[in-house]
C-alpha positions in Angstrom: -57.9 50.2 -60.6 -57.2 49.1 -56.8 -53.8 48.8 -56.5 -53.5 46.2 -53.6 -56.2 43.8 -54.9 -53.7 43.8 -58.0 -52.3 39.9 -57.8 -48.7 41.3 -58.7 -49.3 43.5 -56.1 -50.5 40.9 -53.6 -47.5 38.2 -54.7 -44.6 41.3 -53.9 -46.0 42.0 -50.3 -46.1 38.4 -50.1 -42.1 37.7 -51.5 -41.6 40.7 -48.5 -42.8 39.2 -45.4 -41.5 35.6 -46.5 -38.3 37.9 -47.2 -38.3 39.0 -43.7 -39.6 35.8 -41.9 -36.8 34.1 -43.1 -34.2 36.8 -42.3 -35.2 36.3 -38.9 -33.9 33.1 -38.8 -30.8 34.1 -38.9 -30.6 37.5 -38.2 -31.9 39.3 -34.9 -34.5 42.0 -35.8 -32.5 45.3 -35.1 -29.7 43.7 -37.9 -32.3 43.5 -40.7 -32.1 46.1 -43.2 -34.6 46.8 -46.2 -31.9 45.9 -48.3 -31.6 42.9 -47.1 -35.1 42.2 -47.0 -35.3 43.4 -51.1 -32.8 41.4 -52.1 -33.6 37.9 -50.5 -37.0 38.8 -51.8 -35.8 39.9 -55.2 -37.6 43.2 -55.5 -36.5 47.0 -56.1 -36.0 48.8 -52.9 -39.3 51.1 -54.0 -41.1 47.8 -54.6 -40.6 47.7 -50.8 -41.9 51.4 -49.8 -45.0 51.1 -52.3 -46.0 48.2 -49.7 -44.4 48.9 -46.0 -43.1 52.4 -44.5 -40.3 50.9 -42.8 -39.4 47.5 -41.1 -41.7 48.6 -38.0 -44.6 49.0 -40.7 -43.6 45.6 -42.4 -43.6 43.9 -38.6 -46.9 45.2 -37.4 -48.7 43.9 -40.9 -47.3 40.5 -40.3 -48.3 40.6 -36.7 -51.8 42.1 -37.7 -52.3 38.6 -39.7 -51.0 36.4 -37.0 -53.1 38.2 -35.0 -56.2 36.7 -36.8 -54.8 33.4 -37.1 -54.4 33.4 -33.7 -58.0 34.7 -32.9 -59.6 32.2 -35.2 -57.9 29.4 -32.4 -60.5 31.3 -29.8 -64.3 31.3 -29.3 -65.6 33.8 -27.0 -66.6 30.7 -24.9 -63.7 28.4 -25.4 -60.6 30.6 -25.0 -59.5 29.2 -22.0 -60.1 25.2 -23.4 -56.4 23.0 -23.1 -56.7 22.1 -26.8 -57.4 26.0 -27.5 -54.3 26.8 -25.5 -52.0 23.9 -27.1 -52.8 25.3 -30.5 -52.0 28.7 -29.5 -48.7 27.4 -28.3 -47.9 25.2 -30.9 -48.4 28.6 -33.5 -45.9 30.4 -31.5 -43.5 27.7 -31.8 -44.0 27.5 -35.7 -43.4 30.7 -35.6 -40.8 31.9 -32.9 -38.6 33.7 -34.8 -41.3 36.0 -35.4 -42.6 36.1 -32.2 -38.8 36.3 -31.1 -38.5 39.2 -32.7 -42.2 41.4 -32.0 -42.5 40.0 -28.8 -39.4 42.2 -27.8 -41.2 45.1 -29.8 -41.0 48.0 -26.6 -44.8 49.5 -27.6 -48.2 48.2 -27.8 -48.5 47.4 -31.5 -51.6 48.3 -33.7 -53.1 44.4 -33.9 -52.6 44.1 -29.7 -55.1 47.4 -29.6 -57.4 46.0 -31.9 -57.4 43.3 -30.0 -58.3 44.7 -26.9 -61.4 46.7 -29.0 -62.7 43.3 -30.0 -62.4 41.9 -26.6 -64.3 44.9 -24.9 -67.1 44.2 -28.1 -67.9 40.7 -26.8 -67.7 41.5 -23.5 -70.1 44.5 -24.4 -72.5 42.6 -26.8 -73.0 40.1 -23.6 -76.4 42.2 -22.2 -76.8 39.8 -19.1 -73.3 41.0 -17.8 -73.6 44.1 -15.6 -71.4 47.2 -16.6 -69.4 47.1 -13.7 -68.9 43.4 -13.9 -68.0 44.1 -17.9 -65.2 46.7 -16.7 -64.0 44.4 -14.0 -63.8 41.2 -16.7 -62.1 43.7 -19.6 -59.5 44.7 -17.3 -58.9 41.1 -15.9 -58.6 39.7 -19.6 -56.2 42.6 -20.3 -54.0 41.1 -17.4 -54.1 37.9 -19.1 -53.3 38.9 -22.2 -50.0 40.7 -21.1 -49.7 37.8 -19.0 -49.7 35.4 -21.9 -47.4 37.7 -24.2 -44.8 37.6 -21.2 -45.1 33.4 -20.9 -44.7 33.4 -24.5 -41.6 35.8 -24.6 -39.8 33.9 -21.8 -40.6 30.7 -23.5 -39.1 32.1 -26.7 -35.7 32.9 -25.2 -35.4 29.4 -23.5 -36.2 28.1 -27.2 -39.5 26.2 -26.9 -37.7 23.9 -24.2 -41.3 22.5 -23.0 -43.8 21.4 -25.3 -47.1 23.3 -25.8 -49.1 20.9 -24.0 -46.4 21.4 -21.0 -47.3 25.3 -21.3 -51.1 25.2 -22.0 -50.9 22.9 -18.9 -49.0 25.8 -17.1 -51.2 28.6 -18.2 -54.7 27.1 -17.4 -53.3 26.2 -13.8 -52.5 29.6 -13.2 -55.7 30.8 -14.2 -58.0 27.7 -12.5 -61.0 29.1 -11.4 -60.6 32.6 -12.6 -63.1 34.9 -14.9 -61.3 36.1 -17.7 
């Protein structure tokens, strides 16, 4: 029997990140503890460490699936599009106190690598692109990426002030006329 395709398996990993999410509306990320987390999701702390190692672990899984949710927003061709970008925005804002909290995360996480895997395998699958121009356009997207992390972060801390047309407005300014 598999374990995490069990649905009471599935429901307690979901009672833990809801746990957490919520947490983090009212706690900064360094002041939640497990316990906390176990009983505002009403599990047994080894409920907890059957699904996550440790808050970190816990973090990085969340950010793994907003990390699809985000990529779904994206087409290799459209990434860049205003409407792309205001949905992107308007993601972090439903979700700030998450991003609140991993955006200030001092190490490349787990998802941000895959990411950068997945970009390099479109770039790569893209035959018509010379390998130095593939290098040159994995690097530059790279840039944009840390770029965009760092807009979001600083939008974060001044608490969604502008809307996210105002910063998908901002973004695609900055990067007018660029290959990324």
């Amino acid at each position: 029997m598999n374990i995490k395709n069990n649905s009471r398996y599935k429901n307690s990993s979901e009672k833990i990140e809801t746990a957490f999410l919520s947490l983090l509306n009212k706690y900064k990320y360094e002041e939640i503890t497990i316990s906390q987390i176990c009983k505002q999701a009403e599990i047994n702390r080894s409920t907890f460490y059957c699904h996550y190692n440790d808050i970190n672990d816990l973090i990085i899984n969340i950010e793994g699936k907003f990390a699809k949710s985000m990529a779904s927003i994206f087409n290799f061709g459209e990434r860049r599009s205003h409407d792309a970008m205001v949905e992107m925005f308007k993601f972090v804002k439903d979700n700030k106190y998450f991003y609140k909290a991993f955006l200030n995360i001092p190490y490349i996480t787990l998802a941000e690598k895959n990411t950068k895997i997945e970009v390099l395998k479109n770039i790569d699958n893209h035959n018509y692109i010379e390998k130095s121009n593939k290098i040159s356009i994995f690097y530059r997207a790279s840039f944009f990426g840390a770029g965009i992390k760092e807009l979001c972060r600083l939008w974060i801390e001044r608490d969604c002030e502008e809307t996210p047309e105002q910063m998908a407005s901002l973004l695609l300014e900055e990067y007018k006329n660029r290959e990324c």
